[in-house]
N, C-alpha and C positions, 0 to 999 in steps of 0.2 A: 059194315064188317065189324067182330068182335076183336076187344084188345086182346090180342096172346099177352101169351105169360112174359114173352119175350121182349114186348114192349114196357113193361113195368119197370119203371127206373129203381136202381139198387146204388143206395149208400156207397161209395169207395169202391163199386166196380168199374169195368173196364172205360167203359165210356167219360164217367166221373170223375178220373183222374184227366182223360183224354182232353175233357173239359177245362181242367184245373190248369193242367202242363199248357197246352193253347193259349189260355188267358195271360199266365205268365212269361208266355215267350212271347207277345203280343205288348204285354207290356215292359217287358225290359228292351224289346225292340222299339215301341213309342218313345219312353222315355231317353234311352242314349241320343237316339237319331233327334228330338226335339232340343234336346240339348247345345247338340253344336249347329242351333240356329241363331240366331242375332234375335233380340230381343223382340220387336215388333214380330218377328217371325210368329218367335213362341207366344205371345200373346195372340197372334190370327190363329194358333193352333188349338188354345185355348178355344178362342171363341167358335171352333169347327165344333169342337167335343161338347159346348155347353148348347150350341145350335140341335145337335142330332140329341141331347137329354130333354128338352122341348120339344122337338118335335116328337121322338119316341112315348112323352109323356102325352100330347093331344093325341096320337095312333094309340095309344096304349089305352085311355079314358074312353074316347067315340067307339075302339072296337067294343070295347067290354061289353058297353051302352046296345047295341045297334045287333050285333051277332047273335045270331042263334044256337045256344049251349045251355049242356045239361043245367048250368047252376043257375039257381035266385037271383034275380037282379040286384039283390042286397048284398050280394057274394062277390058283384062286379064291379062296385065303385073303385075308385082311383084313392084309395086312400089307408091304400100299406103303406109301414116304415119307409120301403124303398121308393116306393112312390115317389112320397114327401122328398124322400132324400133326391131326388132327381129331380123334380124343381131347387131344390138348394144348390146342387152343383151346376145348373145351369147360372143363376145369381152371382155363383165365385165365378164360374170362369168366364162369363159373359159381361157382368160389369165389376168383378173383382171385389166385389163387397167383403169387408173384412170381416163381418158374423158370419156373412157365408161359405167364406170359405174354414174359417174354424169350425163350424158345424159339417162342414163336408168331410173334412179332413177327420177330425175327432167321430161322427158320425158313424159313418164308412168304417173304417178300419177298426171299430169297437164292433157296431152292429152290423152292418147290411153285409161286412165279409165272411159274418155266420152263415148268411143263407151260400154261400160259396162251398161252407164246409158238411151243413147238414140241409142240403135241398129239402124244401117243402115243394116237389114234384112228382107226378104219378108216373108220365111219358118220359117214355127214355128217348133214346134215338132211332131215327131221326124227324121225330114228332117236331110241329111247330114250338109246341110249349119248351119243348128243351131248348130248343136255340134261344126261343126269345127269353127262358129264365136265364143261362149262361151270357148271350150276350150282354143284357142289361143289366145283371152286378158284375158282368166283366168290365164292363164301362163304368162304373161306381168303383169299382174298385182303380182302374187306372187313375182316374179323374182326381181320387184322393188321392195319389201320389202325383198326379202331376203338377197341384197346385202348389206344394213344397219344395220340388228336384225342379221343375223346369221354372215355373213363373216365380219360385223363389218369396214365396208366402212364410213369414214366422209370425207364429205365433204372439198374443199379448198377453200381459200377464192376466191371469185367471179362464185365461179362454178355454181352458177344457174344464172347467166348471160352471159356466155359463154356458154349453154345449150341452153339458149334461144336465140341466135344469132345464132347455129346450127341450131335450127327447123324453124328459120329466111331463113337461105342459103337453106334449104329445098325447102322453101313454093318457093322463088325467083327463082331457079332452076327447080323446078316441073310444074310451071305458064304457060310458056310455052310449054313445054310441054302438056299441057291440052290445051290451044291456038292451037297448032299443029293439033293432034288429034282427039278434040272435046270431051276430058273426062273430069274430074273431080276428079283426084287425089288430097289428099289431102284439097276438099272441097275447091279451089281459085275460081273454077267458080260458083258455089251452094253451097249453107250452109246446112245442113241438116234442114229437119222443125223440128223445135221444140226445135232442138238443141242449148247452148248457145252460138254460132256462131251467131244469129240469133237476140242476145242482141244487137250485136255490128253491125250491118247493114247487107250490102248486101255482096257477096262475090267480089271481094278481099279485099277489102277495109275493112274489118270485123277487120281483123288480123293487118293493120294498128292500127286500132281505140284499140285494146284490150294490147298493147305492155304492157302500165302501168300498169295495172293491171293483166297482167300476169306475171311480175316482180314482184309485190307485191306480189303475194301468192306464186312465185319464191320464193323471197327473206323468206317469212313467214317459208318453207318448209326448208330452206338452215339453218336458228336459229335450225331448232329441229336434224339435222345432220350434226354440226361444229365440227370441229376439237373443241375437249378442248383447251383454254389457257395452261392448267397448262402443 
């Protein structure tokens, strides 16, 4: 059967907000409700949330692998941003690792909440690919706030810049790989349109040009989850 027109996902319409509203009423409802559990609670809750980002992460790698679909099997590896970023917050909330959860934390809410706001999605609803893109940075997205509000993670000092010199090694490591290939992990070779990657020029050179200022709102995000003085 052919895609209608109707299936074509659209930027900021109905369904995409529908997406948006859900996620965050999902997670303002996680987070209260985890809240007024006793410590071991929220820590088993943690470890539900880092269980289903492994396991979503092996379903996610063997489907790609194994399924029969339009794209190159180059097209299919397990090794977008978000990917990665899902193995990391299985790490914080599974054995509480302290890079990991700073990289989740800083991660997440700099990058992988972009794809939240400018989907790289063709199928809209209620296509598989929509659920599983909205579910899975609906879950990146909680995950990064649960590791601050419920398990009570601050920050160290310099950790949002040691975060961002990770998704530095990333972007540097993956580059070629996309040179290899001919993909686009990661957005080195294409920017997304519309995206703001797109502020900042052409790709690769985007992520040069943006260092400053994604330190800045590093550094902004790192004030609201310090360690106290006292």
């Amino acid at each position: 059967m052919e895609q209608t027109d109707t299936m074509v996902f659209e930027w900021w319409g109905t369904t995409h907000l529908l997406a948006l509203i859900s996620i965050n009423i999902l997670c303002i409802g996680i987070l209260i409700g985890a809240r007024k559990l006793n410590t071991n609670h929220r820590e088993l809750g943690g470890k539900v949330l880092g269980g289903i980002f492994l396991l979503t992460y092996l379903a996610e790698s063997i489907g790609r692998v194994i399924r029969v679909h339009w794209e190159p099997w180059t097209e299919r590896l397990p090794l977008h941003f978000c990917s990665f970023m899902s193995l990391v917050c299985f790490f914080a909330l599974w054995g509480r690792c302290k890079w990991a959860s700073a990289l989740a934390f800083f991660g997440v809410i700099t990058a992988s909440v972009q794809g939240l706001i400018t989907p790289m999605l063709y199928r809209d609803f209620p296509s598989v690919d929509y659920f599983a893109f909205f579910i899975g940075h609906g879950l990146l997205f909680i995950s990064a706030l649960y590791i601050p509000i419920v398990l009570e993670w601050r920050a160290r000092p310099w950790d949002d810049l040691r975060s961002l010199l990770i998704c530095d090694i990333y972007l540097l490591c993956i580059h070629p790989i996309n040179l290899l290939l001919d993909t686009n992990y990661g957005f080195t070779q294409i920017a997304p349109k519309g995206s703001i990657l797109e502020w900042f020029g052409e790709a690769p050179w985007c992520y040069l040009a943006m260092q400053i200022p994604a330190f800045l709102v590093l550094r902004a995000l790192y004030l609201c989850v310090r360690k106290s003085s006292k």
